[in-house]
C-alpha positions as CSV (number, residue, x, y, z in Angstrom):
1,X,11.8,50.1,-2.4
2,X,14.9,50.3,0.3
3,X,17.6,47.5,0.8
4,X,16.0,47.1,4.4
5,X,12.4,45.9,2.2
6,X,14.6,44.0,-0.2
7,X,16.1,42.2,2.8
8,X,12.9,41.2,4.4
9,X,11.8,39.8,1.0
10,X,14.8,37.8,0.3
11,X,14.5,36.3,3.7
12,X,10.7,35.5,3.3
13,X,11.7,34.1,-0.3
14,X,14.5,32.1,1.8
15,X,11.9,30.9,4.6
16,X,9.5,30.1,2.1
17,X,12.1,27.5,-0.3
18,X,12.9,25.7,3.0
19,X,9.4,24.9,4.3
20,X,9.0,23.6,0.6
21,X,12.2,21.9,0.8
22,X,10.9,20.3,4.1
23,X,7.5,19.5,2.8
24,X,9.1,17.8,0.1
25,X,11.5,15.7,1.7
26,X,9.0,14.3,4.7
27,X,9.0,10.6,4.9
28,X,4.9,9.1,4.0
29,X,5.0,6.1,6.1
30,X,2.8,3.3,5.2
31,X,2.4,0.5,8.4
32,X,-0.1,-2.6,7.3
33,X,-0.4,-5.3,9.9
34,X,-2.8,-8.2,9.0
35,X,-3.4,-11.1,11.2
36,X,-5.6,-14.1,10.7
37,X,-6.3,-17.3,13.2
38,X,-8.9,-19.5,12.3
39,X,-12.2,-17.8,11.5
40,X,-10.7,-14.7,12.8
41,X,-9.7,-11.9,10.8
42,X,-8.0,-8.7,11.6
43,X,-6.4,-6.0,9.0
44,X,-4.8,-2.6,9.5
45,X,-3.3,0.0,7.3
46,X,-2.3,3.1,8.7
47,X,-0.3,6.3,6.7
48,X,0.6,9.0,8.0
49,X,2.5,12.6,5.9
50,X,3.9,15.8,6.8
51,X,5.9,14.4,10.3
52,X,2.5,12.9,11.7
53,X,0.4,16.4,10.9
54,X,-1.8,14.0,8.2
55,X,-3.1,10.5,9.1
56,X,-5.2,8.0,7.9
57,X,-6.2,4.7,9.8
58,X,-8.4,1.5,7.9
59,X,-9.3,-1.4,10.2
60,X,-10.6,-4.2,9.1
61,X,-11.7,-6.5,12.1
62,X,-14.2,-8.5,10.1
63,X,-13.4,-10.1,6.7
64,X,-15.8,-13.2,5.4
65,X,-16.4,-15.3,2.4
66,X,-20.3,-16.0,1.6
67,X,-20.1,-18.4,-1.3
68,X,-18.5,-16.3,-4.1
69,X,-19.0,-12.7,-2.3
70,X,-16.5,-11.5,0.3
71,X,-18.1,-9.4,2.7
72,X,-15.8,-6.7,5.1
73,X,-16.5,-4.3,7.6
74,X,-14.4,-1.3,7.5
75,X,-13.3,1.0,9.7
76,X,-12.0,4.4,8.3
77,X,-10.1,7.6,10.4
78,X,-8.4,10.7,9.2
79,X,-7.0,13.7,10.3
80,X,-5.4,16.5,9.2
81,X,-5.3,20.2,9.0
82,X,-7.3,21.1,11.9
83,X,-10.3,18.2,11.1
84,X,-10.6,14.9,11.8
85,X,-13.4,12.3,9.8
86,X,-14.4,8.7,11.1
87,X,-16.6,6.6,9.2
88,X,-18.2,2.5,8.9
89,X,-18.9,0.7,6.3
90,X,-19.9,-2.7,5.1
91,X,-18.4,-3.7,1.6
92,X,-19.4,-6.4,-0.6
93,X,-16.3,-7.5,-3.3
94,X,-18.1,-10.9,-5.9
95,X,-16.7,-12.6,-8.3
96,X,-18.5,-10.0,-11.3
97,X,-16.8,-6.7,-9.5
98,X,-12.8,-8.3,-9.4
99,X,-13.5,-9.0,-13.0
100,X,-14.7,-5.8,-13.5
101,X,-11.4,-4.2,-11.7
102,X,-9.4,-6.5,-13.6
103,X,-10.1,-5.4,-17.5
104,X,-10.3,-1.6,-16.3
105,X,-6.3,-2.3,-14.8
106,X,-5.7,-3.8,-18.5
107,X,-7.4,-1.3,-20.1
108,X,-5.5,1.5,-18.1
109,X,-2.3,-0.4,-19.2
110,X,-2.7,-0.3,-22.8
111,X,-4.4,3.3,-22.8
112,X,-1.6,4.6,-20.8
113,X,2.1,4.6,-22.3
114,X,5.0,3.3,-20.7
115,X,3.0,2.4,-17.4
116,X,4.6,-0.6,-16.1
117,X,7.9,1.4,-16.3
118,X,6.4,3.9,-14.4
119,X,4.7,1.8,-11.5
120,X,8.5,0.0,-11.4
121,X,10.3,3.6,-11.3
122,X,7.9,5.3,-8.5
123,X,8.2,1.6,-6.6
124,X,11.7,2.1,-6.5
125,X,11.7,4.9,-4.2
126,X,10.2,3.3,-1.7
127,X,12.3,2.5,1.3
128,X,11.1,-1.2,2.8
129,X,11.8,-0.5,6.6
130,X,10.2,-3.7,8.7
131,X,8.9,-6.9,7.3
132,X,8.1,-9.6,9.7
133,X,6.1,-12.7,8.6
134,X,5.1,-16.0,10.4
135,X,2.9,-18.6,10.0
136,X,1.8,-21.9,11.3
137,X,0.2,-24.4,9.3
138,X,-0.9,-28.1,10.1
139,X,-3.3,-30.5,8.1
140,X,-3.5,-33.4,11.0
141,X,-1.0,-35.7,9.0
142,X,2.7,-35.1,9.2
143,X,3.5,-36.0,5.7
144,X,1.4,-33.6,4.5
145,X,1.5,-31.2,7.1
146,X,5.2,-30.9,6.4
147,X,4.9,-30.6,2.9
148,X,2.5,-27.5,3.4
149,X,5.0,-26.1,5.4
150,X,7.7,-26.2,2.5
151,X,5.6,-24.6,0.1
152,X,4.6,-21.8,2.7
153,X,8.2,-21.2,3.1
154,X,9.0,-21.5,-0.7
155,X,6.1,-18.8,-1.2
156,X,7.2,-16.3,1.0
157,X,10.9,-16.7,0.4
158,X,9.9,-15.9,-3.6
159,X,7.8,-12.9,-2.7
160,X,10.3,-11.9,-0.4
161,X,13.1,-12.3,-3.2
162,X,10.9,-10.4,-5.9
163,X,10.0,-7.5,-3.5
164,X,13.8,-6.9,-2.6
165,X,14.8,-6.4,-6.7
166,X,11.4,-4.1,-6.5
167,X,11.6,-1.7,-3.4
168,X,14.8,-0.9,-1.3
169,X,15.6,-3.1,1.6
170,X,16.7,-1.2,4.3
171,X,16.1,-4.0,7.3
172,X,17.2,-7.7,7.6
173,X,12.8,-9.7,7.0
174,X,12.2,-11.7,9.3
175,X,9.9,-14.3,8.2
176,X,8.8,-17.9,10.1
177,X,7.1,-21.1,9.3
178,X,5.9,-23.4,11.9
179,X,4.9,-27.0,11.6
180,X,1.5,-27.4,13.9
181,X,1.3,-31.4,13.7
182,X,-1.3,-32.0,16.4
183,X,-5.0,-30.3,14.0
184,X,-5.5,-28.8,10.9
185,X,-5.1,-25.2,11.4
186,X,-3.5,-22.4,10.0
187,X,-2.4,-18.9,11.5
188,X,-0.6,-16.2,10.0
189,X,1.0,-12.9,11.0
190,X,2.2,-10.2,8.8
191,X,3.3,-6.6,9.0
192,X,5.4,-4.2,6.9
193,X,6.3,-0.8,7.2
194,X,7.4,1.2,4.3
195,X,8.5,4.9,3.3
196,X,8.8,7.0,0.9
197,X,9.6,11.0,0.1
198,X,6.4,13.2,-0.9
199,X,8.3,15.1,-3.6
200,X,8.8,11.3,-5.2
201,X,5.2,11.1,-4.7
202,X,4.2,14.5,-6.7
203,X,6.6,14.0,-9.4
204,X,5.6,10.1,-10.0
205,X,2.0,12.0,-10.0
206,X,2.8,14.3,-12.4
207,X,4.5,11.9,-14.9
208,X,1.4,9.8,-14.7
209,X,-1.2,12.8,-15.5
210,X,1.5,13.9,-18.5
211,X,1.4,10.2,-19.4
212,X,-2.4,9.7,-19.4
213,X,-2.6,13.2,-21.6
214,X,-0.6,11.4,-24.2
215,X,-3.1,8.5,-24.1
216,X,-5.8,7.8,-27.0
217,X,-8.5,10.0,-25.1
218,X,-6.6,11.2,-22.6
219,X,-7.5,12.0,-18.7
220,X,-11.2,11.9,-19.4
221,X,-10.9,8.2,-20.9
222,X,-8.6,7.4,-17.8
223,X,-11.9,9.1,-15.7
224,X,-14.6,7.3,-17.5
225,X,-12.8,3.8,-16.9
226,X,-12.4,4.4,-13.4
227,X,-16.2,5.5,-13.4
228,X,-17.3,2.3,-14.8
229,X,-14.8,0.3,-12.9
């Protein structure tokens, strides 16, 4: 082979580390914005990879509660190399399926070694960028209506508090609690934006597969739970 191949080679090889370098380092950007006034309902999580090339949108406009059974209608779009997917559906989450979801988490968590460490490891890459939060509550007595609107306040400043020692805070939150003395009503706001680098995402991937190999049954218990679940 002559220098003048070896060169060409050596610059592909060069080319080729970069892009993976660049893949690697791209931002996933998570944006969830929920609102809710009254009877009305509105949820949306949008994610988006690889500078904007990969996206996927969930809207949720309806979301209501039937006695124990909370029904949604969902709204799903994604895109991404060169094809693009849209589909509806109408979910139905009881009482018997959380349950259900719940003992297959616990059951993950004692199969799986070390997992909590893990889940607080990969959550610590990820970069908190917006969090803005208001609410207005009112019961139609003041007394009560302002007590509400302590414990709203007490609430979010907790989760705020135990969020900041999870993820990294890279914006001031902004979050508001208003007093509505006049009717019992209550109105709520909330979106959040968050990031974090796909090579943190493979690698906290990979420790999870070598940790589930390492697990009493290994990946195929992990896939039978998740099959039940």
């Amino acid at each position: 082979m002559s220098g003048y191949t070896y060169g060409w080679i050596a610059v592909a090889a060069a080319v080729l580390f970069l892009c993976v370098v660049i893949v690697l380092a791209s931002p996933v950007v998570i944006h969830a914005h929920i609102r809710k006034k009254g009877k009305d309902d509105d949820i949306e999580l949008d994610l988006k990879a690889l500078f904007g090339l990969v996206s996927y949108q969930v809207h949720i406009p309806t979301v209501k509660f039937y006695g124990r059974m909370l029904r949604m209608k969902e709204e799903m779009t994604g895109a991404g190399a060169g094809f693009s997917s849209k589909s509806n559906n109408n979910d139905e989450i009881g009482w018997e399926r959380v349950t259900k979801t719940i003992d297959t988490v616990k059951q993950i968590v004692h199969l799986t070694q070390h997992l909590p460490s893990w889940l607080k490891q990969t959550l610590g890459k990820v970069q908190l960028r917006e969090w803005n939060w208001s609410t207005a509550v009112g019961t139609g007595d003041a007394m009560w209506t302002a007590m509400a609107t302590g414990l709203v306040w007490s609430a979010k400043t907790t989760l705020l508090g135990v969020m900041s020692q999870i993820l990294q805070l890279k914006t001031e939150p902004h979050i508001q609690v208003q007093p509505d003395y006049q009717k019992p009503s209550f109105t709520t706001e909330w979106s959040c934006t968050a990031k974090i680098r796909l090579g943190h995402i493979l690698v906290a991937g990979f420790h999870l597969l070598r940790r589930a190999k390492k697990a009493n049954g290994g990946v195929k218990a992990w896939q039978n739970m998740l099959s039940k679940a």
